[in-house]
C-alpha positions in Angstrom: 181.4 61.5 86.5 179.4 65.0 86.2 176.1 65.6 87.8 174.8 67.4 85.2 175.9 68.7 81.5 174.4 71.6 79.9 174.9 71.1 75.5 174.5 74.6 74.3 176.2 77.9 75.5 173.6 80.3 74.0 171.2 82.2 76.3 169.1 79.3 77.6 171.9 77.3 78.0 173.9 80.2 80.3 170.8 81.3 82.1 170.1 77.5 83.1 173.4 76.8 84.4 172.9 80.0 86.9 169.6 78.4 88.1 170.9 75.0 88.4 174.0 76.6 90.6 171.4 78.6 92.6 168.5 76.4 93.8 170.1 73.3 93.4 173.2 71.9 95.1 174.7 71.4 91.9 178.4 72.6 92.5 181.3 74.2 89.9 182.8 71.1 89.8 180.1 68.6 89.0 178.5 70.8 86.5 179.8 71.7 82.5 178.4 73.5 79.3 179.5 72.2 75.9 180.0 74.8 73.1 182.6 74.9 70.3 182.1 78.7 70.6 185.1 80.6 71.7 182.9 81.9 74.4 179.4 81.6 75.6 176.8 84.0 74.0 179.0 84.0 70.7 176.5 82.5 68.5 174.2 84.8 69.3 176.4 88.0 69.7 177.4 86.8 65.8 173.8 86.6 65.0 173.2 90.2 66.3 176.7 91.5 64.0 175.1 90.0 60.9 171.5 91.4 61.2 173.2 94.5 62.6 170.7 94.3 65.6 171.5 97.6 67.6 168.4 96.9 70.3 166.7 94.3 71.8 162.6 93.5 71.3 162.2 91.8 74.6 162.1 94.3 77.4 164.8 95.0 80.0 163.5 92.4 82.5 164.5 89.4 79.9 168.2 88.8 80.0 170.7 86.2 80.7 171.1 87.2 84.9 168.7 86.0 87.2 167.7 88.8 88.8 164.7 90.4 87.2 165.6 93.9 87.5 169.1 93.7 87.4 169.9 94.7 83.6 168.1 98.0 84.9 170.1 98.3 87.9 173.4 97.6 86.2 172.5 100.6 83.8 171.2 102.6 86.7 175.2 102.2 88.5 176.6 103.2 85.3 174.6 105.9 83.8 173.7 104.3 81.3 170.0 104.4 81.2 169.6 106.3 77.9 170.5 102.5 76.9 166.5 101.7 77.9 164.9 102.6 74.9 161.0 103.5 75.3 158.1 100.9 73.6 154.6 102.6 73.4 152.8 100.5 76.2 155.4 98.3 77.3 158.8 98.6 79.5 161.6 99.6 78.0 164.0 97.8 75.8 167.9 97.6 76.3 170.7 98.2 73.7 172.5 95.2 72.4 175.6 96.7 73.6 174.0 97.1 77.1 172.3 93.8 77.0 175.8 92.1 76.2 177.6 93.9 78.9 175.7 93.1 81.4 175.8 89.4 79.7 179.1 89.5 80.4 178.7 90.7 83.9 176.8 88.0 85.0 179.2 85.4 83.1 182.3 87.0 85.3 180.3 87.2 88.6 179.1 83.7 88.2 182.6 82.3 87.1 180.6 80.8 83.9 183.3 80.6 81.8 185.2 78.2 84.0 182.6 75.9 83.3 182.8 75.9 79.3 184.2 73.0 77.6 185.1 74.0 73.9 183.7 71.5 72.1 180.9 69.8 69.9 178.4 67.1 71.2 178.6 64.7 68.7 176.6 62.0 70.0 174.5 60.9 73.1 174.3 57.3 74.8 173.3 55.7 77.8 176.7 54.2 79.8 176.9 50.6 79.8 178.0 50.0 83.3 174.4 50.5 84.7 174.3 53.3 86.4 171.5 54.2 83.4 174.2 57.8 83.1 175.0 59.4 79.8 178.2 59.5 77.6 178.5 62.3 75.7 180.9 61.5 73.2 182.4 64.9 71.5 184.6 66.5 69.0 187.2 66.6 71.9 186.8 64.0 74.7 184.2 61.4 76.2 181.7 63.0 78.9 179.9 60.9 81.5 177.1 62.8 83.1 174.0 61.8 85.6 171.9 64.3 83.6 172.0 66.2 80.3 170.2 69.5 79.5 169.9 70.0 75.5 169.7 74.3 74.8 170.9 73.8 71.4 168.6 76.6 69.9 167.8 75.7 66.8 171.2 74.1 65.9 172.5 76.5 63.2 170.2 75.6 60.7 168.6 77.8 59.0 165.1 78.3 56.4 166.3 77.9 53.0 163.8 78.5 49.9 164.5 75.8 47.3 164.8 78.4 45.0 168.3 79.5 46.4 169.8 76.6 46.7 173.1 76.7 44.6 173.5 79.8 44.0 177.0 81.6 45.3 176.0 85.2 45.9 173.0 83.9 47.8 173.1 83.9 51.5 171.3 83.8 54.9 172.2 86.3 57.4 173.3 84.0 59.8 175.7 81.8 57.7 178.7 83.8 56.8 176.7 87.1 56.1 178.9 90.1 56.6 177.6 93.1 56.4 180.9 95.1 56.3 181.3 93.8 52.8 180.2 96.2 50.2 178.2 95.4 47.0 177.0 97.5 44.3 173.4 96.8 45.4 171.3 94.3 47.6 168.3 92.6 47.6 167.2 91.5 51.3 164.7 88.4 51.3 161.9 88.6 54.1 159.0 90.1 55.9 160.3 89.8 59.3 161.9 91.9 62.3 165.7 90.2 61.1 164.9 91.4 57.5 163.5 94.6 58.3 166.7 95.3 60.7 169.4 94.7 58.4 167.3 95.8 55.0 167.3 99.2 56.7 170.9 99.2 58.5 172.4 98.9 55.0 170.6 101.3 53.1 171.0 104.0 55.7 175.0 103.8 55.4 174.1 105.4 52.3 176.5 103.6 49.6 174.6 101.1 48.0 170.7 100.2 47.0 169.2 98.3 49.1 165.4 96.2 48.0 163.7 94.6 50.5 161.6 91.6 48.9 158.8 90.0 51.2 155.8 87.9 50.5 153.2 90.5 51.7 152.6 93.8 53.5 155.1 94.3 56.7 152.6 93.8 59.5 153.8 95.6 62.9 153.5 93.5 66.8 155.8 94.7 69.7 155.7 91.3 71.1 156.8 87.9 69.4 153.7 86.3 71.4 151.0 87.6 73.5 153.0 88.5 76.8 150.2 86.8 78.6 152.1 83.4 77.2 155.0 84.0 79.4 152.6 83.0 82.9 152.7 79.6 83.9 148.6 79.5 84.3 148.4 80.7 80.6 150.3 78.0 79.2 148.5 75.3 81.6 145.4 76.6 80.6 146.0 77.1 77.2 148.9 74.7 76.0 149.0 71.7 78.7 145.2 70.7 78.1 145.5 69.4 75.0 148.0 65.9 75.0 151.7 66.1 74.9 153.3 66.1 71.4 150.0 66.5 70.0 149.0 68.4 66.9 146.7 70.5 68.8 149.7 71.8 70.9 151.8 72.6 67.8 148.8 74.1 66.3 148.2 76.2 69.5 151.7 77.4 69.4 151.5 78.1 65.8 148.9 80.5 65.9 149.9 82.4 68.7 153.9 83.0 67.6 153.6 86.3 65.7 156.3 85.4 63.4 157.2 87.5 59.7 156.3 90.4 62.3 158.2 94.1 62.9 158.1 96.1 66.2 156.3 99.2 65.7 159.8 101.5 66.4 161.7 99.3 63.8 158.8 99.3 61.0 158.6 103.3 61.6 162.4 103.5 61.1 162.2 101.4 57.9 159.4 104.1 56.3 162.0 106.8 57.2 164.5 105.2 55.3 161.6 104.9 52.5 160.7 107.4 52.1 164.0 108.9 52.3 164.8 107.0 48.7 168.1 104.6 50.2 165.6 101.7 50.5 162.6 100.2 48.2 160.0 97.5 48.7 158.9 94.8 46.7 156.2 92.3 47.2 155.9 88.7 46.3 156.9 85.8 46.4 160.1 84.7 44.3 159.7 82.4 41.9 162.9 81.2 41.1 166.6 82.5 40.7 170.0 82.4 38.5 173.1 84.4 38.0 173.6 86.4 35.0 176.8 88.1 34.4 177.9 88.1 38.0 174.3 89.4 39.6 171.5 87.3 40.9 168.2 87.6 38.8 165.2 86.9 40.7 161.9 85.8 38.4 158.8 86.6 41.4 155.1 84.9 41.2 153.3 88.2 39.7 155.9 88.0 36.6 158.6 90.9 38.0 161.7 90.4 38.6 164.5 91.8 40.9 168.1 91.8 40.4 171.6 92.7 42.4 174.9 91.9 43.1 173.6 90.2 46.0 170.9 88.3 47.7 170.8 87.8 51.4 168.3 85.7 53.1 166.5 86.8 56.5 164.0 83.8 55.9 164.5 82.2 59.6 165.0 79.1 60.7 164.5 75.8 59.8 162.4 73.4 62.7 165.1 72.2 65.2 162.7 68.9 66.0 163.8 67.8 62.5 167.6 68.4 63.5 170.1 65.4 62.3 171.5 65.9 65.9 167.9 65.6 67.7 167.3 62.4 65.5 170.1 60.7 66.7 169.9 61.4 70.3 166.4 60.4 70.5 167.1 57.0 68.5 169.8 56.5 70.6 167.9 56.9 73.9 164.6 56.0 72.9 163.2 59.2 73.5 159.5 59.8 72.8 158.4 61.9 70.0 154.9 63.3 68.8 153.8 65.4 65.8 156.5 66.9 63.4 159.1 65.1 65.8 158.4 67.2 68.9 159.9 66.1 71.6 157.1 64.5 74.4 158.0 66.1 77.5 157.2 65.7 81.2 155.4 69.8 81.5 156.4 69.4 85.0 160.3 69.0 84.8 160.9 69.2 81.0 162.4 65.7 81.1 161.9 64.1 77.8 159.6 60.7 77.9 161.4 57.2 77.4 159.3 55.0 75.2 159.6 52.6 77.5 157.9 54.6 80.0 161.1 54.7 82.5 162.6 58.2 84.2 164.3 60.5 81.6 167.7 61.9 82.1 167.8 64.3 79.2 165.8 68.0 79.8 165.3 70.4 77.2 165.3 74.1 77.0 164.7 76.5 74.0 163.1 76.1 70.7 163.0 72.2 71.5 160.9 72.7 75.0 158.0 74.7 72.5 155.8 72.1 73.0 155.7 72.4 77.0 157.1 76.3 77.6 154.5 77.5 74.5 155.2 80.2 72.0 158.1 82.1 74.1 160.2 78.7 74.5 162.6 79.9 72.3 163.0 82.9 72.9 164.7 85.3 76.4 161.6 85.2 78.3 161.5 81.2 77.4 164.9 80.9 79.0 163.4 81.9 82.4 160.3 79.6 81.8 162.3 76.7 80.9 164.6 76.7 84.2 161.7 77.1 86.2 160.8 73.8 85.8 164.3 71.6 84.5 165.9 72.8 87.9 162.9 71.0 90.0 163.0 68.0 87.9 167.1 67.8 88.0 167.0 68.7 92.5 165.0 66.2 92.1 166.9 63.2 90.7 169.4 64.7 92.8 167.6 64.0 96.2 167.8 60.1 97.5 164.3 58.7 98.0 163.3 58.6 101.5 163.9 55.8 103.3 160.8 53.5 104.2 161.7 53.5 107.8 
């Protein structure tokens, strides 16, 4: 039996296994990450290929290592810090290629690999010998585990407008998009930083038109969130007042996520390519869509219309506490949930509550942690958060009471 399993090979799922390795005394050996990826970061390295992300918008302190400043170090020993790109009033921001190198770095150093099982969690259940451990039953074998750590992002699912639904040459960016693929013209959907990104990487190759449709006027925020939301006494004060799985904490988290935003170097990039004539914008909201003679026609709110050979999607994603997956695991163990399905977490250990009030087993990190880690949960910077407090709560069940004598 394993000490611990990790489900999820993404960022937080990577970065939590170092933590758990480092401060607790977790070992190689009793210790596994489940992914069907080929590797770990994959999904989100193809995420970046789709989008055509060439730098990051966190800063150069949020990676997958646990060192702070070692991304800056690493680009320091190999000249490459021309790779820290400037942001007006913040640190600097790394390259995807240097982000993902030194990724990959930390992944060899730690022997992280070693640890992946290539596979898909299918199910969760408590074991029926007692012991109140976990099977995790998967795509390739049966897991039994003391403890479980779910960093499943947001699962691969993905915002969909009804409106799209069943049309062929309609796509989101992150399922099956390749950019590489050529098209007589495109129209991009969205008003966010992915949308922006990949609206202006294809129109400045130069061989085809690119439209990028969003609801309303591009509005520009360095930051996903306040920065201030990434401090432990922000989110008590802010977040951990109001009641676990509560409204008021989904509201709170809500209104201080700047999503449908653009960095500042990114929306000054996308003018360029404006005003250069390769890219046009249109605003409003679509109404509806159909194919006609091989394009997609698309009927928008104010009467216009926009056509192409293609449509892709940079809409987002959908909300992972609604996941098929996160339903069944929380049926199955009886795991508390609140408003919109969040997840009712201990904001201590980010163990999530039993309905029957007994110690949990299962910790979350990620997108499904949003309603204890606040508005940066899901993303690097949340990562970091997250393990600060799953590694006390796992050292924890780890340690034997102390004896009464």
């Amino acid at each position: 039996m394993l000490e611990c399993v990790i489900v999820g090979g993404g960022i937080h799922g990577t970065y939590c296994c170092q933590r758990l390795l480092e401060e607790t005394d977790l070992e190689h050996d009793n210790l596994l990450i489940v992914d069907p990826h080929d590797r770990l970061l994959e999904s989100f390295r193809q995420k970046a290929r789709a989008c055509e992300m060439d730098e990051l918008r966190s800063t150069f302190v949020h990676h997958v290592g646990t060192e702070p400043f070692g991304l800056e170090s690493f680009a320091e020993g190999r000249d490459r810090t021309d790779e820290l790109r400037p942001t007006p009033g913040y640190p600097r921001r790394p390259t995807l290629s240097l982000f993902l190198d030194y990724a990959e770095y930390v992944i060899d150093r730690a022997n992280l690999e070693n640890l992946h099982r290539r596979a898909t969690v299918e199910s969760i259940r408590r074991s029926a010998d007692g012991t109140d451990s976990l099977v995790l039953e998967t795509s390739e074998s049966r897991i039994q585990t003391q403890t479980c750590v779910l960093a499943i992002g947001h699962g691969g699912r993905y915002r969909t407008p009804p409106w799209a639904a069943g049309i062929d040459s309609i796509t989101h960016v992150w399922d099956g998009f390749d950019p590489e693929t050529p098209a007589d013209d495109t129209v991009v959907v969205g008003g966010g930083v992915t949308a922006a990104q990949l609206a202006t990487c294809l129109a400045e190759r130069d061989r085809e038109p690119v439209t990028l449709c969003a609801r309303r006027d591009l509005e520009a925020a360095t930051t996903e969130a306040d920065p201030r939301w990434i401090n432990w006494n922000h989110i008590d004060r802010h977040l951990h007042r109001h009641p676990p799985g509560s409204r008021e904490r989904y509201e709170t988290v809500r209104e201080a996520r700047n999503d449908a935003t653009v960095p500042p170097t990114l929306l000054e990039r996308l003018e360029t390519t404006v005003d250069d004539g390769s890219l046009s914008i249109r605003y409003g909201d679509v109404r509806s869509a159909r194919e006609v003679d091989d394009r997609v026609r698309l009927l928008l709110e104010d009467g216009g219309c926009l056509s192409a050979a293609r449509v892709v999607l940079a809409t987002g994603f959908a909300p992972v506490f609604g996941h098929p997956f996160v339903d069944r695991v929380a049926t199955e163990l009886g795991l508390e949930r609140g408003y919109r399905g969040m997840p009712v977490l201990d904001d201590e250990t980010l163990a999530w509550s039993r309905t029957d009030g007994r110690g949990s087993s299962v910790f979350v990190t990620g997108a499904l942690a949003t309603g204890s880690v606040g508005p940066l949960a899901g993303n690097i910077a949340g990562a970091r958060r997250g393990a600060d407090r799953l590694t006390t709560g796992i050292a924890a069940r780890e340690r034997p009471p102390l004896s009464a004598d």
